[in-house]
C-alpha positions as CSV (number, residue, x, y, z in Angstrom):
1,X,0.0,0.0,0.0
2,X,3.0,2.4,0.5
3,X,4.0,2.4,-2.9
4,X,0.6,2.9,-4.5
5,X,0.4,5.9,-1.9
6,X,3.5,7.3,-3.3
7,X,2.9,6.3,-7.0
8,X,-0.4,8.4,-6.1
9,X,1.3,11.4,-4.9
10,X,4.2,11.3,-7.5
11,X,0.8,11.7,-10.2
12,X,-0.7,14.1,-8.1
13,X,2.2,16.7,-7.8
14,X,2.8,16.3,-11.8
15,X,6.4,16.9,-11.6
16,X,7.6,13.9,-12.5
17,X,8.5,12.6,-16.2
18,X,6.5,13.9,-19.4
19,X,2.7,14.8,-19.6
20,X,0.8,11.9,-20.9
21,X,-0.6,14.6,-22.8
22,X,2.8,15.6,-24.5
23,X,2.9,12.1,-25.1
24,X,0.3,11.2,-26.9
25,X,0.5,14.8,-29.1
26,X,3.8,13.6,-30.3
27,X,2.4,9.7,-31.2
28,X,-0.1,11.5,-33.3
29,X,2.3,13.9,-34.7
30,X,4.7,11.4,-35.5
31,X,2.4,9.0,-36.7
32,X,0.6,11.6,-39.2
33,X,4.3,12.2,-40.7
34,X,4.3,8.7,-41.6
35,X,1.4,8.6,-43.7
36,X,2.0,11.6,-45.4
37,X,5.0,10.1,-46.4
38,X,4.3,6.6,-47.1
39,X,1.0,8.5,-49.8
40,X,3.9,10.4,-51.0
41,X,5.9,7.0,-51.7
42,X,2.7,5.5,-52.8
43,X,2.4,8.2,-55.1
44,X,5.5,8.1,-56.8
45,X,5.5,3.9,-57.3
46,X,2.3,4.3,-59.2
47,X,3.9,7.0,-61.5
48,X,6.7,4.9,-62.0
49,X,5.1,1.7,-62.5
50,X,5.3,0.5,-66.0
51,X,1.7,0.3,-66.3
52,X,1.5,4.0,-65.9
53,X,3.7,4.4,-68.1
54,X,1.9,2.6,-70.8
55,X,-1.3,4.3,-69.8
56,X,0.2,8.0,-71.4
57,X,-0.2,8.7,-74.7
58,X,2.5,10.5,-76.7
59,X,2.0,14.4,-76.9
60,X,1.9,15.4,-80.7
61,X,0.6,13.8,-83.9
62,X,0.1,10.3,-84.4
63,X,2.4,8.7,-87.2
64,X,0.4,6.5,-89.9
């Protein structure tokens, strides 16, 4: 019971460690950077796959 009491008070002053708050701000922030970049990546694969590729027509005239 002596620890919990302390555990307890340790919470209660908030001056221990980082806010769970802060924590949980970063997660998200990280965690949105992520996506962003993993569309990005997803993005760029699909450009570059030959499929796309064959998918665009040639600007200009066609030859007969």
């Amino acid at each position: 019971m002596f620890s919990l009491k302390t555990a307890f008070g340790r919470a209660a002053k908030g001056s221990f460690g980082p806010s769970t708050f802060w924590l949980l701000f970063f997660a998200i922030v990280i965690l949105d950077d992520e996506q962003r970049e993993e569309k990005e990546r997803r993005k760029k694969r699909e450009c570059a796959s030959p499929a796309a590729q064959q998918r665009k027509r040639p600007s200009g005239p066609r030859p007969f």
